[in-house]
N, C-alpha and C positions, 0 to 999 in steps of 0.2 A: 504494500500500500504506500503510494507516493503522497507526501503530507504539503501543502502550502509553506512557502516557506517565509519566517517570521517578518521579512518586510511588508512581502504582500498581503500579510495577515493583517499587517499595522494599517496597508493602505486601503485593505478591502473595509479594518474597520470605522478606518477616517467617514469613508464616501457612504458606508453605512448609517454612521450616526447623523451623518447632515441629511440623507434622505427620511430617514427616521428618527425623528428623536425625540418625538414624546412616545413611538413605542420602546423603545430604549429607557427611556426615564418611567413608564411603567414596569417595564421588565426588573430593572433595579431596585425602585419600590419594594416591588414583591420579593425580590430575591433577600433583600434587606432584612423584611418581616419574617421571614420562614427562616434565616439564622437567628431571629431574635426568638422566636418560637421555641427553637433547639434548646436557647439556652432554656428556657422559661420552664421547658419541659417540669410537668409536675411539681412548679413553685406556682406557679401565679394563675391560676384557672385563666382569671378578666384578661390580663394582660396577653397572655396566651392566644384566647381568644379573639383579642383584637388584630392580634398578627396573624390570626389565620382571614379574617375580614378582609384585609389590606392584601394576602396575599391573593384570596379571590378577584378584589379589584385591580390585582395588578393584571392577570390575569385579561379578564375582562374588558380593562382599558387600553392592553396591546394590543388586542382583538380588533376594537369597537373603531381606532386609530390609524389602524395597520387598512381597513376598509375604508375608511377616510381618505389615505394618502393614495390607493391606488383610483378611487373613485376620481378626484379631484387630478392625478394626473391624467387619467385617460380621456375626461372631459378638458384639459389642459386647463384648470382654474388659476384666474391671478393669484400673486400670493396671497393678500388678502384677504380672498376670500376661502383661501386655503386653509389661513391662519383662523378664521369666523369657523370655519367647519369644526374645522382641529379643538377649537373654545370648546364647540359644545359638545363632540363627541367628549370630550375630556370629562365635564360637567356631571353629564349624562353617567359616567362611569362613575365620578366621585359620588352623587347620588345614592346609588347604589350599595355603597358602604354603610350605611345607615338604617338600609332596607333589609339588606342580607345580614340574618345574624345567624349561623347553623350551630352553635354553642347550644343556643336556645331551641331551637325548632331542625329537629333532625329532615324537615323535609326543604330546608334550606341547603343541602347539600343537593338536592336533584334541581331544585333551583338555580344552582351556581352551574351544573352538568346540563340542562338546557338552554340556559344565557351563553354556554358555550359553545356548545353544538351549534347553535341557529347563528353565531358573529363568525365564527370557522366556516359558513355555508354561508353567511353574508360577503367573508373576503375573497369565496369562490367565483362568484360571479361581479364582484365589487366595480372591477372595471370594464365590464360587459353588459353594461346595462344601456345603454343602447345599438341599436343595429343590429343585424343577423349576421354575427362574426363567430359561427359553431364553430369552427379550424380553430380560432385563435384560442376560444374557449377552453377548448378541449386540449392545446398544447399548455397553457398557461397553467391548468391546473395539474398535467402530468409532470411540469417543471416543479411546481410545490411539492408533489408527493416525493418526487425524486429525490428533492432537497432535503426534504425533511429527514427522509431515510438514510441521508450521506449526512446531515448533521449531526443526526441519533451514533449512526457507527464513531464516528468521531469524538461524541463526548462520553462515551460509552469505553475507547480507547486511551482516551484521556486520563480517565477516572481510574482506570482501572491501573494503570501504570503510575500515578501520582498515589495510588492508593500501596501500591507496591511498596514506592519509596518510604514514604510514611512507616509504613509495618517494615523495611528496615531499619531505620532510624530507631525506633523503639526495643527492636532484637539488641541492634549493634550498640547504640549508647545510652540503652536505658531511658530513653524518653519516654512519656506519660503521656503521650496520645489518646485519647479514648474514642468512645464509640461516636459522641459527635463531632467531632473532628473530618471521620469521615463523610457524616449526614452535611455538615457543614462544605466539603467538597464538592459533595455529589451538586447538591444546590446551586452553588455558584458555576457550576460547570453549565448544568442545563437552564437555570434563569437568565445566565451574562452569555458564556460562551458557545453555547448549541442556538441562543435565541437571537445571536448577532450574527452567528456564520450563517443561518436559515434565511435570515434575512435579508443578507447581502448578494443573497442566490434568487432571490425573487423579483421575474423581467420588468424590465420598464419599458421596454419595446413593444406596446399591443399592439402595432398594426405591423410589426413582422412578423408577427405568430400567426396570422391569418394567412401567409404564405407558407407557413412552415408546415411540409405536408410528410416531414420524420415518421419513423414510427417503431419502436422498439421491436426486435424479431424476439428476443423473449415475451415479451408483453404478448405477443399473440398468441405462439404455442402456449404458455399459459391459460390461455383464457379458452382457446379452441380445447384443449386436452384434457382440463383439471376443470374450469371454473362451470363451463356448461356441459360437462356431462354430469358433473356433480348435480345442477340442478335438474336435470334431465331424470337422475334416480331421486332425487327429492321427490318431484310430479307424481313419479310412477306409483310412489310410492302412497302419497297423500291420495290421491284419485284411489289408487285402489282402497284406503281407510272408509272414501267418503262411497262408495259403492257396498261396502261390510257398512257401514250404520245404514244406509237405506234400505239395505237388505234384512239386518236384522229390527229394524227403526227404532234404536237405541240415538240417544241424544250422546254430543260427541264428547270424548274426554279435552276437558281445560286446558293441557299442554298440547292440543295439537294448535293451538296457536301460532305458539313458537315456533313449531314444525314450518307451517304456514310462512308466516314471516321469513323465515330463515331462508326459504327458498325464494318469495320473491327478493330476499335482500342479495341471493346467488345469483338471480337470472339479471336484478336492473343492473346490479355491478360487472357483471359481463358484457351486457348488452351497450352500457356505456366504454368499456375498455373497447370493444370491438368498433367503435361508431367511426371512426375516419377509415377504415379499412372493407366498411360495409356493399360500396360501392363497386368494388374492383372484384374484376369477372371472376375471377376464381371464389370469391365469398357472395355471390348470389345468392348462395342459401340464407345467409346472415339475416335477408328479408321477411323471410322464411319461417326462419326460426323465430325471430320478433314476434311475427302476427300470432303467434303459434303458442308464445310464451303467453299473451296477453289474453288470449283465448281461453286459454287455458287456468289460468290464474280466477278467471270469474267463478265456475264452482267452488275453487280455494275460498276466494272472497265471503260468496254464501255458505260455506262450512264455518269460517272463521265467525262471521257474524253470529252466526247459530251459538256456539260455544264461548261466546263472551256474553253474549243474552244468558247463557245460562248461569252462570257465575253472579252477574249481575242480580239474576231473580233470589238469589239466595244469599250473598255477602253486599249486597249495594256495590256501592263504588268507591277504589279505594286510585291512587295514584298511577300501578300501574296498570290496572284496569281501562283506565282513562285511558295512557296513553294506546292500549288496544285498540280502544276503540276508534281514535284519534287516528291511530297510523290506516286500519283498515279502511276508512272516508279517506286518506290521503290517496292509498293504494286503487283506490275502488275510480277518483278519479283520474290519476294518471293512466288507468289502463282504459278508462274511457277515451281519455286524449290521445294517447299511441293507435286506437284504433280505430278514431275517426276523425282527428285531426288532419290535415294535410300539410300543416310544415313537419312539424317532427322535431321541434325545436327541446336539444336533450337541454337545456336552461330551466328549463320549466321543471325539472327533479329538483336542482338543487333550491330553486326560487322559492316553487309551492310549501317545499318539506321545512325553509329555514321561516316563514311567514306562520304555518301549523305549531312550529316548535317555539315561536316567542310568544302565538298567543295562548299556547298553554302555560307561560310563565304567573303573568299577574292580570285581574281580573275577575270580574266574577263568572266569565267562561273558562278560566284556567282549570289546570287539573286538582292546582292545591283547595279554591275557595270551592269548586264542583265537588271534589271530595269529605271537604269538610262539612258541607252541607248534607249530604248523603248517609256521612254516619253520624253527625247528631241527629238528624231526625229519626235512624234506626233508634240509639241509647234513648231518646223523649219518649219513643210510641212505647221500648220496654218496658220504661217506669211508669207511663202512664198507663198500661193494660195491667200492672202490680198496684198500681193505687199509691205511686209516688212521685207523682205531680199535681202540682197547684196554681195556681194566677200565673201560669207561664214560669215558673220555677221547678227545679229539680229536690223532691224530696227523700230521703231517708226510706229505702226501703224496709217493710217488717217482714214479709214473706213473700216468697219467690221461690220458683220452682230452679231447683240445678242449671237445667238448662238455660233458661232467661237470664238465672245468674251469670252462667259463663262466656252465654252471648255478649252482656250488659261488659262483663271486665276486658272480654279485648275489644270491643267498641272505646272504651277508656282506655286503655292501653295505647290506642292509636292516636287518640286525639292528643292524648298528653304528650307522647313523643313527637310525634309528627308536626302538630299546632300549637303545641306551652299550652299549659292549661288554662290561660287566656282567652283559649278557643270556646269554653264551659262559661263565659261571662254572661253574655243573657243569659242562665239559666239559675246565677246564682245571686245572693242580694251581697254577700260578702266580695270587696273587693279582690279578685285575683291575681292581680297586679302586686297587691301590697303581699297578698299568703308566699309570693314568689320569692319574694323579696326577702323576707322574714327568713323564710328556708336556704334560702342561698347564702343567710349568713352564719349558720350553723355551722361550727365545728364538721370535720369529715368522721364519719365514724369507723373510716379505714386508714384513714392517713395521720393520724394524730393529730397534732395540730393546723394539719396543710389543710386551707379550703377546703371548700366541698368542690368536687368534679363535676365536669358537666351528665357524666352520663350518674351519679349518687344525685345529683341536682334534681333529675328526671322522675330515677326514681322515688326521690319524694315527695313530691308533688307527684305523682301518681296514687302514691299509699297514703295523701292528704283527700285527694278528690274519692276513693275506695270509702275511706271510713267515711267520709260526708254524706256519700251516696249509700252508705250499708254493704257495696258490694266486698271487701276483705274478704266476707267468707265464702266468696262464689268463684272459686277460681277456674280461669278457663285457659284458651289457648296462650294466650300471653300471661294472661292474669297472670297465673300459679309462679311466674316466678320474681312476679314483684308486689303480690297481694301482702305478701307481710312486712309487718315494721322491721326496717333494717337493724335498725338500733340495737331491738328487742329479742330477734330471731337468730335460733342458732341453725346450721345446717347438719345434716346427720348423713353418712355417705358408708353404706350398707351393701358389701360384697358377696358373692358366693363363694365357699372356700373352692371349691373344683373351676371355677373363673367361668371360661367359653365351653369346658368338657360338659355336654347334656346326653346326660342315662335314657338314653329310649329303647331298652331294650323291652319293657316292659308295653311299649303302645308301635300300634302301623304306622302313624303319619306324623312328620313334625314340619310346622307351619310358623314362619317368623316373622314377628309382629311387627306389619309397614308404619310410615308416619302417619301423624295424626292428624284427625281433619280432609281423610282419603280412606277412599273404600275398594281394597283390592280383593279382586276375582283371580279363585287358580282354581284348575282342574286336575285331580288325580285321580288314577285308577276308577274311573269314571266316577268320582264324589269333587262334587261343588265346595267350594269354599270360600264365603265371602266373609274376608277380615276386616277391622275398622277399627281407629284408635283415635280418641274423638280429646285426648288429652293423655297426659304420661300417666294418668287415676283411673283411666275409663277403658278398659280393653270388651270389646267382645267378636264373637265368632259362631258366622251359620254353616252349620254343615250337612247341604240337603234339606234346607226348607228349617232344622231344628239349631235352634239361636243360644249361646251361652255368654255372660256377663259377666266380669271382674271388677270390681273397684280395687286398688291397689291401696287407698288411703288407709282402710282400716286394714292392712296386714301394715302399714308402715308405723301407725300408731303403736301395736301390738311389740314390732318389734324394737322400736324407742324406748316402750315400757321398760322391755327386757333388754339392756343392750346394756349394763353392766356385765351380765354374764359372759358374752359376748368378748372373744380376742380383739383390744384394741390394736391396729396398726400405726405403728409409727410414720410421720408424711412430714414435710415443709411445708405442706399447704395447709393444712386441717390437723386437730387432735382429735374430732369426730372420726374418725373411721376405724368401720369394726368390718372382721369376718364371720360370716354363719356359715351354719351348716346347710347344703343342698334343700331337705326338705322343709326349713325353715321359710323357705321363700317359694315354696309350690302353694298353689292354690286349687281344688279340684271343684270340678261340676259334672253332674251327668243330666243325660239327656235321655231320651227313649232308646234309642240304639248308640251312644256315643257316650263314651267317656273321655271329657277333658280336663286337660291341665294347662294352667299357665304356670311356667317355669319362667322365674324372675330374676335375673342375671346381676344388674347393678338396680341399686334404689338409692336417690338423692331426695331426705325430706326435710322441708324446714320446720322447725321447731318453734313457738311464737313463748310469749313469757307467761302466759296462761295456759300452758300445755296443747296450745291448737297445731295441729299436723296438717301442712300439704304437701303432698308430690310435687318436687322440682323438675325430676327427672326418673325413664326405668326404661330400662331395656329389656324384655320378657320376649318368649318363644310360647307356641301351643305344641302340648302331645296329646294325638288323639288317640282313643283305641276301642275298636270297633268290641260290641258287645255281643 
């Protein structure tokens, strides 16, 4: 590998900084804040905090800037008005510092990951926003990827060899180098050095590119060999899925979305690789395979639709739900456009999907305020159909069935991470803002005297809004593992002396227990089996029509009681952990022709300071044996 060598480095970075230099002075910004982060690491939550802010905006604002300056030269604007744009893309980005806090609202990270995606897809087209310049298009951006790829290796090489030296220095004269030292590297490598050489690689010539009719001969055999046959057994495969549920007219499993997805994200990303070469006689099919791909894709479309409807009928709408549905209308129309349009103008991918992608940012069409809408009025109609609401307020529930319970706690679960419990303010007359407030200045009850963390932050104000609402003792999918007081709660961590070895000598079939909140079907020796684990408490299993049920809670209570007797093991994590013995942790049921077990492999429970027990966590298997 032949490396630049250090004048030209100096002079590509001169002509760099003058074409750029408020992305540059973002870039640093944020490079700035993420060493100061390093250091902060687990002292300063706030401060911490702010340096991850500053480093999304730096982010953001190289973006937002970097789209600015190619806009503004390919339109050739005066300086000034160059300067007027630059003002407020800049603005515009500081703004945002203010708005974006993900300390606070875990769904401020997918926020930060779509204001990216949509300004990365705004500098794609940034200076091709007018004219039908596809050629230039389409070079300008395989210049970016290119670039990007030869920067990535380079600070990649960089790093790795300054990182060398370092860890000699430390062998050889005992220096004290630690771990961020290296974090501290890696940063400044790719904030300054990977985001100024990307840079300086990116053309300013748009109306050469429109001539430039290049075209990588890898880049093809790639795409002709790997990328569309790949999607080619995706189709085959999807189509034949969607021909088995018609057939049997079962509604479709949730993950074939992705499936879905996955394939048109194979076929548009080929079909764009391939677009300047579509024309020339020997890739005639190219045409071909287009109309073919788009054709086709429409049942996908209606399968996909089907299977996000149904999700929706039974969990509402949650973020990535949204974005399902979101990309499927994106999908649904670009393949209307490829297939009756007649430019064929490939701008209109990267255009439509960066306009979809911002206005799912903020708003009350976005995906965060459409989602947060959606599960609180799940959590209001639970408590309202229990008899715990009033004048438009959320009351204290007295009884409630398990289920509502456990629906009610990861509904809570979500809004409080997702939204700050902020998100619960109409519903409550107590100030939220101030409960937050109050809790965030709490001693940590892990760190001794250090703050409270943002993720111990959460969860208190989670097991603040639990006890308000009554729900602590309904634990569900999320609930169960922050329904109880951290403070107060010990964890109890419960092995099998034989570990993963299970004795089935004694039954015919052994059957292991999938995740929870999914209902899997298997077939043996012609006997049905449909398992379900609706929480790490709740196991059951039919086998042929006859249905058997475990709670897991009261054998864990049981064996809390007795866990003195019990061999404690010694850990660096935990003084809780004991071993039992095998049938300590079996559970049996029968049924008219079946005898079950659930065999209970690990058990995580927490402990509350009034002796209340929930399941954290369990890993159990079924042994059946026919009667």
């Amino acid at each position: 590998m032949k490396f630049p060598s250090i004048k030209t480095l100096a002079e590509s970075a001169g002509k760099t900084i003058k074409r750029f230099p408020f992305e540059i002075l973002f870039a640093l910004a944020g490079t700035i804040a993420a060493t100061i982060k390093i250091e902060l690491s687990d002292v300063n939550r706030v401060g911490e905090n702010w340096c991850l802010r500053v480093m999304i905006i730096g982010n953001l604002g190289l973006l937002l800037n970097l789209a600015a300056t190619l806009y503004a030269e390919s339109d050739d604007l005066k300086l000034s008005r160059k300067l007027l744009l630059h003002m407020i893309t800049t603005v515009v980005a500081l703004s945002l510092l203010f708005v974006i806090n993900p300390g606070i609202r875990e769904a401020d990270f997918v926020r930060f990951f779509l204001l990216s995606l949509g300004l990365h897809l705004l500098v794609a087209f940034a200076a091709f926003t007018k004219g039908y310049n596809i050629q230039g298009f389409w070079q300008f951006n395989k210049t970016l990827f290119l670039r990007f790829l030869t920067s990535a290796l380079y600070g990649i090489v960089l790093f790795l060899g300054l990182s060398a030296a370092i860890g000699a220095m430390n062998y050889l004269f005992n220096f004290k180098f630690e771990w961020d030292t290296f974090s501290i590297l890696f940063t400044w490598i790719v904030g300054i050095f990977s985001t100024t050489f990307f840079l300086a690689g990116v053309p300013s010539n748009f109306m050469a590119l429109n001539d430039d009719t290049s075209y990588p001969k890898g880049l093809k055999v790639f795409t002709q060999y790997v990328l569309i046959p790949l999607a080619s057994v995706y189709v085959l495969i999807l189509l034949a899925y969607e021909i088995k549920i018609l057939i049997e007219w079962n509604l479709p499993k949730g993950s074939v979305s992705y499936l879905i997805l996955s394939y048109a994200v194979f076929g548009i990303l080929s079909l764009l690789l391939v677009y300047p070469v579509r024309d020339q006689a020997e890739n005639k099919w190219l045409k071909t395979y287009t109309r073919s791909f788009y054709f086709l894709l429409i049942p996908l479309l209606g399968l996909l639709f089907v299977a996000v409807a149904q999700r929706l009928s039974s969990y509402g709408i949650t973020e990535p739900r949204y974005f399902l549905i979101a990309l499927a209308c994106w999908l649904l129309f670009i393949t209307c456009y490829f297939l009756f349009s007649k430019k064929q103008n490939i701008k209109t991918i990267p255009v439509s999907l960066c306009i979809v992608t911002l206005l799912s940012v903020y708003g009350p069409q976005s995906a965060f305020s459409v989602s947060m809408y959606s599960q609180r009025s799940i959590l209001v109609n639970i408590l309202k159909r229990n008899n715990a609401y009033k004048n438009g307020k959320l009351l204290p529930v007295k009884k409630i069935s398990t289920k509502d319970g456990g629906r009610a706690s990861d509904v809570l679960y979500y809004l409080v991470n997702h939204h700050d419990l902020t998100s619960l303010q109409p519903y409550f007359t107590t100030d939220l803002s101030a409960v937050s407030d109050s809790l965030s200045k709490q001693k940590s009850q892990w760190n001794g005297n250090f703050i409270v963390e943002n993720y111990e932050l959460r969860e208190r104000k989670l097991n603040w809004a639990s006890k308000q609402l009554g729900l602590n003792k309904y634990p569900g999918y999320f609930g169960s593992r922050y329904a109880v007081d951290s403070a107060t709660a010990m964890t109890n961590y419960i092995f099998r002396k034989d570990g993963d070895i299970d004795n089935i000598k004694d039954y015919d079939y052994f059957v292991n227990a999938k995740g929870y909140n999914d209902t899997t079907t298997q077939l043996f020796g012609g006997i049905k089996f449909i398992e379900q684990k609706k929480s790490y408490s709740d196991y059951s299993l039919e086998i042929n029509n006859e249905k058997v049920s475990f709670d897991v809670t009261d054998l864990a209570k049981k064996l809390i009681a007795a866990k003195k007797s019990y061999n404690r093991v010694k850990s660096d994590t935990s003084d809780n952990q004991y071993v039992v013995a095998d049938d300590q942790l079996l559970l049996i049921k029968e049924t008219a022709h079946y005898k079950v077990a659930l065999m209970v492999r690990t058990l995580n429970a927490n402990q509350a300071g009034k002796g209340e027990v929930r399941v954290v966590y369990a890993d159990a298997n079924y042994l059946i044996k026919i009667k």
